[in-house]
N, C-alpha and C positions, 0 to 999 in steps of 0.2 A: 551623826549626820552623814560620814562617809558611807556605810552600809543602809540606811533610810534611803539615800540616793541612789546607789547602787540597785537595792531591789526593789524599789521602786522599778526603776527603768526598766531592768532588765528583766524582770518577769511580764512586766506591763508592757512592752514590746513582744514578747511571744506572743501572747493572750491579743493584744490588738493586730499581730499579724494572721495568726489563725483563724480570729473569729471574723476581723472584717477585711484588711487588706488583699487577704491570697484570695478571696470572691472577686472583689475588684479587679484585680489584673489577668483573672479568668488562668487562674493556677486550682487545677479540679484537687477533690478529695485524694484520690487514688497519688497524685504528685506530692504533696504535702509531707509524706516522710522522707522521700529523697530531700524536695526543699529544704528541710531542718538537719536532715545529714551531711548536705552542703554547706549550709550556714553553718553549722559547726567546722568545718575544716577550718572556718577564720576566728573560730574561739578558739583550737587550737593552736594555731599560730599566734595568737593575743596573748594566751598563758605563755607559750614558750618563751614569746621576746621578751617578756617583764621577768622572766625566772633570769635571764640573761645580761639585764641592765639595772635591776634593783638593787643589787646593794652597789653598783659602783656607780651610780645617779643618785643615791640617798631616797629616802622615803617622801621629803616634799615635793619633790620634781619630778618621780614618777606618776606621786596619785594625781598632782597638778594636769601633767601633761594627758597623762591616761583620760581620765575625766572629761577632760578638752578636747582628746580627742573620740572621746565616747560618744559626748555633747555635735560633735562635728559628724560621727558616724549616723544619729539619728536623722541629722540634717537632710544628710545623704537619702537616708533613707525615705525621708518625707520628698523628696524632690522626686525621687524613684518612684514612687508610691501615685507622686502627682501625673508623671508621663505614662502611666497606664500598662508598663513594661513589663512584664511579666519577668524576662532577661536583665531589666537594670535592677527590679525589686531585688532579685534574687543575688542579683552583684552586691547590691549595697547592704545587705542581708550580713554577707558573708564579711564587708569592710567593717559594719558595725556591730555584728555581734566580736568582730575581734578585738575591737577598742573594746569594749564592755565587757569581755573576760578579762583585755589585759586592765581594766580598771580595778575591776574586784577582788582579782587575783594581788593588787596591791592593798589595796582598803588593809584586806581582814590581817595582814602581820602589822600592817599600821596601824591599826586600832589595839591589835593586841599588845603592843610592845607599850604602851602609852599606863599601863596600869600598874600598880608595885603589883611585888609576886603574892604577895598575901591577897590581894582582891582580883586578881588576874580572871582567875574563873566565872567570879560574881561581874564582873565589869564586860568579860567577853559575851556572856550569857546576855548581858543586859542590851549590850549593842548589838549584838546579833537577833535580839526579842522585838527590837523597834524596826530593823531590817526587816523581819516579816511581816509586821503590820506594812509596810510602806510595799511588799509585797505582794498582799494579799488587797489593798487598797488598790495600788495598781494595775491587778490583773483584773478587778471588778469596773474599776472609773476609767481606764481609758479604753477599752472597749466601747462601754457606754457611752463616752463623749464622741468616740468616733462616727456612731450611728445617729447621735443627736444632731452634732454638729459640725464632722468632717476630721476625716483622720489628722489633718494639719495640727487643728487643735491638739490633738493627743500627741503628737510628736512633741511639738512647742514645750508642752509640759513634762515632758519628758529632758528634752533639753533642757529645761529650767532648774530639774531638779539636779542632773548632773553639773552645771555649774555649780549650785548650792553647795555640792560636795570640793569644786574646787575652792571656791569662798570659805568654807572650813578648813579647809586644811591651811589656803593662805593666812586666815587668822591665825591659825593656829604657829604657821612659822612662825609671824610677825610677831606674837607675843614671845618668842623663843623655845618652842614644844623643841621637844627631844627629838632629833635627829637621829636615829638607831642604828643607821647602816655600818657594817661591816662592826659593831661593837657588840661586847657578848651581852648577850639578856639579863646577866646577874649585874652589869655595871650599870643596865637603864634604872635598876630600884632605886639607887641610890641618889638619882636624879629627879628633883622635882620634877611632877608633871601639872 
């Protein structure tokens, strides 16, 4: 679920900003590679902070918050998108795509750490294979919903999914999932998952 969520959004967020939102806010062809050169300054800042706070926050409460605050960056984004801005798209561009790498940047050692070492590969391949379906689904359906029926909608479910990730993983604490932070990888096998 945490990487279904993940690229779901986050590819499905490029693909709806390039094909319909940067027309809208009247950001030309020729701008569109600076735009994404910029948006990225704030996935690098997203990956940095989560390399910085991950194992001394634990693995539930960063993908939690990450997530939540991913879910809160598209927000952002949809609101930017609605005021016509070409300046706040572009702000809130840069505030969400940093929640959304600092998301994902958490996911994949949480997903990974969750499988014994003998299925480790089979289990990472597995969750990383529904990742791209959620994708590639993404980059196709919220485009298309945008022109059908307004970029709002395609935000919406965008944030829908990224909670979905935080609802998993909350289950997941709840029922007592392995905590991995700061513990060596050879001591999570031994622990149920």
């Amino acid at each position: 679920m945490l990487d279904l969520a993940e690229a779901f959004g986050y590819y499905g967020i490029f693909a709806l900003l390039s094909v319909v939102v940067l027309e809208e806010v009247h950001i030309g062809h020729a701008q569109v590679p600076f735009f994404f050169i910029v948006g990225n300054v704030g996935a690098l800042v997203g990956g940095l902070a989560m390399s910085l706070v991950f194992d001394r926050l634990g693995r539930h409460r960063t993908v939690a918050v990450s997530y939540t605050l991913a879910a809160a960056g598209v927000g952002l984004l949809a609101w930017a998108t609605a005021s016509g801005s070409a300046l706040w798209v572009t702000l809130a561009f840069v505030a969400a795509n940093g929640f959304a790498t600092a998301a994902w940047t958490t996911a994949y050692p949480t997903f990974t750490e969750l499988f014994p070492t003998h299925l480790r590969g089979a289990g990472v391949g597995f969750s990383v294979a529904v990742g791209r379906v959620g994708a590639i689904v993404g980059t196709l359906l919220l485009p298309d919903l945008a022109t059908r029926i307004g970029a709002t909608a395609s935000y919406l479910l965008v944030v829908a999914c990224w909670l979905a990730g935080v609802a998993a993983i909350g289950v997941f604490a709840l029922r007592g999932g392995v905590e991995a932070a700061t513990r060596p990888l050879e001591s999570l096998t031994a622990t149920p998952t």
